[in-house]
N, C-alpha and C positions, 0 to 999 in steps of 0.2 A: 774614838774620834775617827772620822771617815774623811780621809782627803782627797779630792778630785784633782789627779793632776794635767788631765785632759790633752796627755801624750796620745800618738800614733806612732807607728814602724809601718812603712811601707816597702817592701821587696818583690822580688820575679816570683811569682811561682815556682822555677824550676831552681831557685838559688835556697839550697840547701842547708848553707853555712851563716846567713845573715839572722840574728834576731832571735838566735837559737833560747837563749836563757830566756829574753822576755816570751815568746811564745809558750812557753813552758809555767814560766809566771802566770799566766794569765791575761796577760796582758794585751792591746789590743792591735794585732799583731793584723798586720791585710798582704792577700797574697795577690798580687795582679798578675793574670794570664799576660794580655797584649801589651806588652811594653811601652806601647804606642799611645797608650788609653791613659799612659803617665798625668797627663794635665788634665784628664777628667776627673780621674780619680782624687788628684789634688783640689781642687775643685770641691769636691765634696768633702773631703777630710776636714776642710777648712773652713765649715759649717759647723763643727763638734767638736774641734780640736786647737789648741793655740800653738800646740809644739808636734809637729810632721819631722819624723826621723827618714829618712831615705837611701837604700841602699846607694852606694855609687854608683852602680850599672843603673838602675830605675832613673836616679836622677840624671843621666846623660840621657834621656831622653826628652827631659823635661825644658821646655822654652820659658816656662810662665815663673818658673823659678829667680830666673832673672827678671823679664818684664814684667810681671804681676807682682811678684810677694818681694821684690827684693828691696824694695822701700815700703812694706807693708810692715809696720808698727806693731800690729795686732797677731799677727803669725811669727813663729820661728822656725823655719824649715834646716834642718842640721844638715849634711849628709854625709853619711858613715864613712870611714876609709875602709878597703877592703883588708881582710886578714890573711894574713903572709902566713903559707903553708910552710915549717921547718923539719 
């Protein structure tokens, strides 16, 4: 039995620490260069995907978070807390 569970993980490129297991999994892991490009890229995620995971740093970039998807019924946008170095 094959389940599609039509996740994403969005992170920096240069963010090293986020997304590590599922990258590794398999999974479908996107690295954005321009931080900038955050609401494009969500944009598009949101064509192929019901559930956008987001680093916290990516997602303080992101406007549409709030005024696009944050009464959008059909997406679930999470975003990650960051992981405390001990």
């Amino acid at each position: 039995m094959v389940i599609n569970m039509h996740i994403s993980w969005l992170k920096s490129k240069e963010d090293n620490k986020s997304f590590i297991f599922q990258k590794n999994m398999g999974f479908d892991v996107f690295e954005i260069e321009d931080p900038e490009q955050t609401d494009k890229k969500l944009n598009e995620l949101t064509k192929h995907y019901h559930t956008i995971v987001l680093s916290n740093e990516i997602a303080s970039f992101s406007s549409d978070i709030i005024t696009k998807y944050a009464s959008d019924d059909s997406i679930n946008i999470i975003i990650a807390k960051n992981k405390k170095a001990y």
